[in-house]
N, C-alpha and C positions, 0 to 999 in steps of 0.2 A: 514516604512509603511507596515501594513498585508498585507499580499500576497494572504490567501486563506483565506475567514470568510464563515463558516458556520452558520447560524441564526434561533436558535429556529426548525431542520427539523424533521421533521413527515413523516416516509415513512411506509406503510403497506401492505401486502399480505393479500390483500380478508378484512375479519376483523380481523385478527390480525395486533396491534400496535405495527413494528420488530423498529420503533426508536423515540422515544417521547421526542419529545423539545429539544434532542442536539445542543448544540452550540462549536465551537473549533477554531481555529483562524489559521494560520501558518505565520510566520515569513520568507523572502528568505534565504536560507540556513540553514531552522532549521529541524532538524527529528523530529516527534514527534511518537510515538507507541501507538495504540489503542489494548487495552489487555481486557480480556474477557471470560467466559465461553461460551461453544457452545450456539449459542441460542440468543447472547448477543445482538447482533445484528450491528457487526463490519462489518462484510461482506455488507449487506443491506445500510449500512449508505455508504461504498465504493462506491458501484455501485449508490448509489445516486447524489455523488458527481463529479463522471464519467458521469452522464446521461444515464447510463443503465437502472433506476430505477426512479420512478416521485414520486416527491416529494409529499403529502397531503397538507401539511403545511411549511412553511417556507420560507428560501432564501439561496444560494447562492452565494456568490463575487468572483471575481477573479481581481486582482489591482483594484480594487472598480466595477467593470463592472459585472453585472446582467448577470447570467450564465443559472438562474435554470430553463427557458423555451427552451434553447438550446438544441440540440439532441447532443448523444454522439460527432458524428464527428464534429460540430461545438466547442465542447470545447477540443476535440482534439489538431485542429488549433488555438485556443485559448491558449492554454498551460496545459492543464490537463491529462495526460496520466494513465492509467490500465494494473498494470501488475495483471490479477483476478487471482483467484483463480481457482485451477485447470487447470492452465497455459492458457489451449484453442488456443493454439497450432495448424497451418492446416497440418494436417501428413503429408499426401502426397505429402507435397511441401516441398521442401529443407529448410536449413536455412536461406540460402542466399535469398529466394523467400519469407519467412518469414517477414524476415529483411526489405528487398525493400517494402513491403506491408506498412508495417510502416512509411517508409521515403515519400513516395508519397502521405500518407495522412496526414500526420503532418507537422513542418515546417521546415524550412531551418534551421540550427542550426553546432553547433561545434559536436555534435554525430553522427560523420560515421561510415560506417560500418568499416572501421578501427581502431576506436578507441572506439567501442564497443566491438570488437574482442581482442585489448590492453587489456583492462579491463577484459576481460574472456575469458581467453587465453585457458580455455578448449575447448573453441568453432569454435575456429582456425581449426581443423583437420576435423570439420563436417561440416565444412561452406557447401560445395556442396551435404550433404549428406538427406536422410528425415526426417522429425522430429519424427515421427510416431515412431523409433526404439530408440530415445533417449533415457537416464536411464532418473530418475527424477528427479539429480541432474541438469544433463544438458538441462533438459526442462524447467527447471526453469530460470536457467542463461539464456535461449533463448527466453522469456518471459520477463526478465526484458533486455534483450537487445533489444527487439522489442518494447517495451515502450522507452526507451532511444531514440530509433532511430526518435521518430516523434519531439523529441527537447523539452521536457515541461519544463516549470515553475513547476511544481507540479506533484510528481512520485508518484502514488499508490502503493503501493506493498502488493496485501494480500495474505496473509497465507503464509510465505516466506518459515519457514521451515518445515510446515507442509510435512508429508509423506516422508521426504530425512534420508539420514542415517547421523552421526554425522559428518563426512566427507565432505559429501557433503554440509552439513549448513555453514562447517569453509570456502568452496571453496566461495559458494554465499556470507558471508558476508564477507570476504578478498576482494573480487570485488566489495561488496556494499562500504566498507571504503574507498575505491580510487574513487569511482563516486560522494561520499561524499564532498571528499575534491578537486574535481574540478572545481568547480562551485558554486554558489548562488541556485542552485535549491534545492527546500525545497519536502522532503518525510516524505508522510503518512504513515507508516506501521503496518499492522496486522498481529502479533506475538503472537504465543501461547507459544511458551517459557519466560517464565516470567525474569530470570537470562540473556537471552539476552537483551529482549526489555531493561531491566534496565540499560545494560551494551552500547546499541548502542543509545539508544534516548535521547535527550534533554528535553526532555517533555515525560510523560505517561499519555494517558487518561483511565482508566476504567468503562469499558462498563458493566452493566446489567439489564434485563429487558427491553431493550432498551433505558436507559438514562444514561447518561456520572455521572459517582457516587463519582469518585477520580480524582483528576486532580493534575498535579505537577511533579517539579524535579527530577527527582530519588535520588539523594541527601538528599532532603529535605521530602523523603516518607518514612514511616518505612516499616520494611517488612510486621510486625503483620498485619496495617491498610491496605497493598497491599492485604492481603490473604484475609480478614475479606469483603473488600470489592470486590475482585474477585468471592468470592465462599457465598458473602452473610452469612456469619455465623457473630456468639455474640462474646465478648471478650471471653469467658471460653471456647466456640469450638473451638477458633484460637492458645489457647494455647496447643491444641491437636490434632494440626497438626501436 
């Protein structure tokens, strides 16, 4: 059974059209990566799906249940969790204050704070510390353990390794590969490294212009059609990449 169906969504800033008639589906336990040049309108279509963002046009499902007039915290407790972009992160409050913030509004679940800290064992020595002097690495991992903590059916994760050093990428997805293999819960992610997304997802969607352009296995996708359709170029500018 789908887990998550996106249907034909329409999200816009002002009059600009950031996502015109995507549709994507999720599976329990499947990754899929939404890839994309800036602009694309990955981000936009996240927060859409989170209830950060209202939709124009479309619908939403979550195990078949009408999500897309809910407010963010209601599909929180629903099963949909946001780890956004740019962490968003409340400085001044520890991790552990973080943390709890999460669990109190989302639902009861196998992700404690114990075994969010299992998983990102860097985060273990800050637990009491403020978020505000984190590096990026470990804002991140404390971002996607504050989404873990409210229990979803369905992890966003965007921009994962945006702005981290290469270091800090291998630490967040070494702890994404074990939350992976825990569970049934299926992840959205927005990856602008292309050689990752290829290498962690089951699915890639390619986003531009605001419409899902490429769809498919990474198996089954060449690279030439991934580039051609990321950066919008013809066969003769892809072969001069």
């Amino acid at each position: 059974m789908t887990l998550l169906s996106v249907e034909t969504a329409t999200a816009r800033h002002g009059l600009l059209t950031a996502v015109n008639g995507v549709s994507l589906t999720l599976d329990p336990g499947e990754v899929v990566c939404l890839i994309g040049a800036n602009g694309a309108g990955k981000t936009t279509l996240m927060r859409a799906i989170a209830g950060a963002h209202v939709l124009a046009h479309g619908q939403i499902l979550l195990n078949g249940q009408d999500m897309t007039a809910l407010p963010t915290h209601r599909r929180v407790r629903a099963g949909i969790a946001l780890s956004p972009e740019g962490r968003r992160l409340f400085p001044e409050m520890t991790l552990r204050e973080n943390l709890r913030i999460a669990a109190e509004n989302g639902r009861r679940g196998d992700w404690t704070l114990e075994r969010v800290l299992a998983a990102f064992p860097q985060l273990a020595p800050l637990i009491d510390l403020p978020t505000g002097g984190f590096s990026g690495g470990q804002r991140q991992a404390a971002a996607i353990g504050r989404a873990l903590m409210a229990n979803p059916d369905v992890l966003l994760l965007d921009e994962v390794s945006l702005g981290l050093s290469p270091a800090a990428v291998e630490g967040v997805y070494a702890s994404l590969t074990q939350v992976r293999a825990a569970g049934r819960m299926a992840m959205l992610v927005v990856e602008q490294d292309l050689t990752r997304a290829l290498a962690f997802a089951d699915r890639v969607i390619c986003m531009a212009e605001g419409r899902a352009v490429l769809a498919g296995r990474p198996s089954d996708l060449t690279r030439a059609a991934i580039t051609r359709a990321y950066f919008g170029l013809t066969e003769d500018e892809v072969q001069h990449v």
